[in-house]
C-alpha positions as CSV (number, residue, x, y, z in Angstrom):
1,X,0.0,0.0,0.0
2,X,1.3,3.5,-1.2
3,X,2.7,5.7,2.1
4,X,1.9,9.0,0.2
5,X,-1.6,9.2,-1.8
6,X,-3.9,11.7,-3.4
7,X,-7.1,11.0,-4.6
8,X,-9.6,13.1,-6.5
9,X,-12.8,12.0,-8.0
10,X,-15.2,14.5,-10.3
11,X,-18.3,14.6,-12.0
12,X,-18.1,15.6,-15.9
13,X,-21.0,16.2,-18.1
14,X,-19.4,14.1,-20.8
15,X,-18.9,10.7,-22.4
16,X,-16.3,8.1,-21.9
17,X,-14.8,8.5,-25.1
18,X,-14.7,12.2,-25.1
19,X,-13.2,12.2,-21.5
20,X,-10.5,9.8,-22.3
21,X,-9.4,11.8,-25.7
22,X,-9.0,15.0,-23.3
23,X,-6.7,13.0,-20.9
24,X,-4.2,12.3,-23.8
25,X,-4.7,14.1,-27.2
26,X,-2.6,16.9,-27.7
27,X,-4.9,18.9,-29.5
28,X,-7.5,18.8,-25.6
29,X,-4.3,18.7,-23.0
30,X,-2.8,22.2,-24.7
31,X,-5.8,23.8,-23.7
32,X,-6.2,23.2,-20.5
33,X,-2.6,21.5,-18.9
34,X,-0.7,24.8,-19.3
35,X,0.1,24.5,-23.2
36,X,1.6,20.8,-22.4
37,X,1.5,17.3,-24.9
38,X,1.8,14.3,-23.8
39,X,4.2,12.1,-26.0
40,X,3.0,8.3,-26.1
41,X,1.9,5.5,-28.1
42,X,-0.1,4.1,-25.3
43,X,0.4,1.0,-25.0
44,X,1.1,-1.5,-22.0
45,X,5.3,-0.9,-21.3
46,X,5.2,2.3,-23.8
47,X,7.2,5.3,-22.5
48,X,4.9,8.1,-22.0
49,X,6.2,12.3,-20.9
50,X,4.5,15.5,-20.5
51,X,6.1,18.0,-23.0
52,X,6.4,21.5,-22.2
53,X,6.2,24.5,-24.2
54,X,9.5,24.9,-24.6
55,X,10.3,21.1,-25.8
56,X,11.4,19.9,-22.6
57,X,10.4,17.1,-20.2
58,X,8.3,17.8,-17.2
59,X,7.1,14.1,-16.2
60,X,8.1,11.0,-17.6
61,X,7.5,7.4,-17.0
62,X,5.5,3.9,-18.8
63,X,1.9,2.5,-19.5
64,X,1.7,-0.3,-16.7
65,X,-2.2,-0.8,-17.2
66,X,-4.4,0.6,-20.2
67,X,-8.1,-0.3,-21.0
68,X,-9.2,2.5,-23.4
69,X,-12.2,4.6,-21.8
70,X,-12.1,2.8,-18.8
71,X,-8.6,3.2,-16.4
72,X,-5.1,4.3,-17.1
73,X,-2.0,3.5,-15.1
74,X,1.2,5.7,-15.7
75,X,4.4,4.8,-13.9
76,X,5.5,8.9,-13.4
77,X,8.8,10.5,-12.6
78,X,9.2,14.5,-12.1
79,X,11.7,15.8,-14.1
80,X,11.6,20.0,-12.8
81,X,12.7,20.0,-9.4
82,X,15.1,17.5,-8.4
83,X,14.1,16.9,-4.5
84,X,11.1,15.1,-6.5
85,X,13.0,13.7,-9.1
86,X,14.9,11.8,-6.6
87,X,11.7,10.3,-4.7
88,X,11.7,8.1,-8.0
89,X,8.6,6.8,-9.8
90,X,4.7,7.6,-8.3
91,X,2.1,5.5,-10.1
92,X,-0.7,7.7,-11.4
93,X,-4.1,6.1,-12.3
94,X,-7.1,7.1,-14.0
95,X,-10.5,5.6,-13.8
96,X,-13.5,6.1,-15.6
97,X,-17.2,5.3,-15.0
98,X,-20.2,6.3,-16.9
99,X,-23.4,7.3,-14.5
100,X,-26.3,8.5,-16.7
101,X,-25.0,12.0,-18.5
102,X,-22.0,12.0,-16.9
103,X,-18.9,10.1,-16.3
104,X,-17.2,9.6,-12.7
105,X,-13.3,10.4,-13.1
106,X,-11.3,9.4,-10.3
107,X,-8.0,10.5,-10.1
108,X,-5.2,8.6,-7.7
109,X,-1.6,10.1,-7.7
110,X,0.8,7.4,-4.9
111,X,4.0,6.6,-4.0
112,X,5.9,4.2,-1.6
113,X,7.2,6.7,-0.1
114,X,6.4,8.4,3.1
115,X,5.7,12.7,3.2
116,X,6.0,12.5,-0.7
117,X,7.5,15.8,-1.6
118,X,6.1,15.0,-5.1
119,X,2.5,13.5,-3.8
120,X,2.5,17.0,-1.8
121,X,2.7,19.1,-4.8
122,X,0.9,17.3,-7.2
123,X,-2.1,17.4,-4.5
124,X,-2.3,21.1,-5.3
125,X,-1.7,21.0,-9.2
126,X,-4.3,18.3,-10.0
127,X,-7.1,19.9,-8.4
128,X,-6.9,23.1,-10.5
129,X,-6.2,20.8,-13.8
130,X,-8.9,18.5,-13.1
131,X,-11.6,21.7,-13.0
132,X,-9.9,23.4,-15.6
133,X,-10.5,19.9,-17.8
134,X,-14.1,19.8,-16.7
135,X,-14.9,23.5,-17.4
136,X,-13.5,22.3,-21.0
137,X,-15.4,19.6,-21.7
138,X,-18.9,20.9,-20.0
139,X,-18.7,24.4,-22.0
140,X,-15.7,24.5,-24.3
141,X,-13.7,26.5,-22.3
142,X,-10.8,26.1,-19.9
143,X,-9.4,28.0,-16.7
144,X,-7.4,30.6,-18.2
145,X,-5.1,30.2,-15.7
146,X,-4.5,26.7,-17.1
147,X,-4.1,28.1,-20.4
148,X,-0.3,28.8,-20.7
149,X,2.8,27.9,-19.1
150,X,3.3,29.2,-15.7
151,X,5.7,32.0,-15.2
152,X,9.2,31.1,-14.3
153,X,8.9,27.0,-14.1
């Protein structure tokens, strides 16, 4: 069992195929991960990263567990600060669930690791890219603050 977790679950007026495009086509995650791609052929044992804007890696890691629409498991290393780079790999996981017009998205960021320097950040980053991603999909518009790189990162 993970030492460090963060869990989110939301609510999105959406369908499970539109949902799971958003989580990984570039052409959804520019709009509302801060202008980032994420590079992957998504597949069990594929690498997978989170591009920024200027070409360089934020996150990296591997597909451990895929089943399209459904749940997405991501082996994740942070590559910006190194304190968090040298906690190692968190597993990230996605999981999807249709209820009537919308779909249940529940998001669980963990790490064997006690006091996570990484879990602790990414506790305050997913929140505000999870809304901004539902605010997307529900009117067709993002949180302009998730719009654009942040400011010296």
């Amino acid at each position: 069992m993970a030492e460090s977790r963060f869990v989110y679950v939301t609510f999105i007026r959406t369908t499970p195929e539109k949902l799971w495009r958003a989580l990984m086509e570039p052409e959804f995650t520019r709009r509302y991960w801060h202008d980032t791609v994420q590079e992957c052929e998504w597949k069990p044992g594929a690498a997978w990263r989170i591009v920024k804007p200027d070409g360089s890696t934020a996150d990296s890691g591997e597909v451990v567990e895929i089943e399209p629409y459904k749940r997405l498991v991501l082996k994740w290393q942070n590559h910006m600060f190194p304190e968090m780079t040298a906690e190692g790999f968190s597993r990230l996981t996605y999981e999807l669930e249709e209820k009537g017009d919308s779909v249940k998205l529940t998001v669980t960021h963990e790490m064997d690791r006690k006091d996570s320097k990484l879990i602790s950040a990414v506790s305050g980053g997913w929140p505000q890219i999870l809304s901004s991603l539902k605010s997307l999909l529900e009117t067709g518009e993002s949180l302009e603050s998730t719009r654009t790189w942040p400011k010296g990162m």
